[in-house]
N, C-alpha and C positions, 0 to 999 in steps of 0.2 A: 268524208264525213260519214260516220257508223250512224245509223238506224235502229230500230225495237227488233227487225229482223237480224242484225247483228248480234245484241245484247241476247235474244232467243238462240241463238246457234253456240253463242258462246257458254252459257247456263248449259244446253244439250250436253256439248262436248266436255266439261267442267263434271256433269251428272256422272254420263259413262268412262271418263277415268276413273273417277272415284269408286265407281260399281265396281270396275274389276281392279281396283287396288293398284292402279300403275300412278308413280309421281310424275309431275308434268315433264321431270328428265326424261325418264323411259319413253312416255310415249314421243317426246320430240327427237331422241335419236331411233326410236323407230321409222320415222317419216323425214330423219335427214334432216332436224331444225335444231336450235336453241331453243332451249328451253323457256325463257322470257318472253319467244314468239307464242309459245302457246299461251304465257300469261296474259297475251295481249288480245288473243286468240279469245280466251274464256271469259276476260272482262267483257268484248265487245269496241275494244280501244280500236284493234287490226280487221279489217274485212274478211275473210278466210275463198280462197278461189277456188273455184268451179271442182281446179288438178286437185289441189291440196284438197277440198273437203273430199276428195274419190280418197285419197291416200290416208285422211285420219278415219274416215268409215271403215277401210280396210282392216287399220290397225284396233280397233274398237271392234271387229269384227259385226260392224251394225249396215242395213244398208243406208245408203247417204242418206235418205229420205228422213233417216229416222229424227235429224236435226232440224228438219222443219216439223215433223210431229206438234200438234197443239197450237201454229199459228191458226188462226181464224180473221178475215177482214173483221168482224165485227167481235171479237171479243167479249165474251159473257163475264161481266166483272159481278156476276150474282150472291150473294150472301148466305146459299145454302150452305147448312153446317158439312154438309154430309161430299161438298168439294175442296179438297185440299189444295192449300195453295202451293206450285208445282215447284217453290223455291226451298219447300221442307226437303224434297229429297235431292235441294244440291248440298246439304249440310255435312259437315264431314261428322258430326252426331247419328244423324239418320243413316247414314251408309255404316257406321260402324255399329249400331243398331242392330239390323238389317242381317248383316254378316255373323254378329255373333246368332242372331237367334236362328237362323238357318246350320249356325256346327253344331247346335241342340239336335236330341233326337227327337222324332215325335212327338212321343206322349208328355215328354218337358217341354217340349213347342206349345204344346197344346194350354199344359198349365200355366205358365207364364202370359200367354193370349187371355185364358180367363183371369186372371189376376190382376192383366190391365184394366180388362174391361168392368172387374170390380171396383179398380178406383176411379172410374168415370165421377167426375162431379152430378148429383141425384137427378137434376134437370135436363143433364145429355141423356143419360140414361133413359127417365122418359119420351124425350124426344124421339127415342131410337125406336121405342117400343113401338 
């Protein structure tokens, strides 16, 4: 029976293939699996063991640790605008996002950053201020 700390490990691992652009193929014949195991892996359906999470950290080049990142016993479910909820960035949106704005250079990094932040709706904005 999977748990919240499952469903957490599996979103981790879900984040960082998508960061570095591997399909859930790749990364399972990296580590020797089917590739189904990891879908079951990233749902939270399958447990992921002690071996196996040393061997998908590897391959993620992240250390294990990094898939407990963010558990806390008591969970801050707070309302501040200014905390993103940490399911935006398992979006396959936000990671393609992400990626394109970092092959920009600079100074069009930069513009597009302010162009977001011009279409804030007028109340985030003050918010912000």
């Amino acid at each position: 029976m999977t748990n919240e700390i499952d469903f957490h490990i599996g979103k981790r691992l879900r984040r960082r293939r998508r960061l570095l652009g591997l399909t859930q193929q790749q990364l399972a014949e990296s580590v020797g699996i089917r590739f189904q195991q990891i879908q079951k892996y990233e749902c939270g359906a399958n447990r992921v063991s002690a071996s196996r999470l040393y061997e998908l950290s590897e391959s993620l080049d992240v250390p294990a640790q990094y898939f407990y990142e963010g558990i806390s016993p008591d969970e801050d479910k707070s309302d501040d605008p200014d905390v993103m909820a940490a399911d935006i960035l398992s979006q396959k949106e936000t990671m393609d996002l992400v990626r394109a704005y970092y092959r920009l250079g600079e100074r069009p990094r930069k513009r597009l950053l302010e162009l977001a932040k011009s279409l804030e709706p007028a109340e985030a904005a003050n918010d912000a201020a």
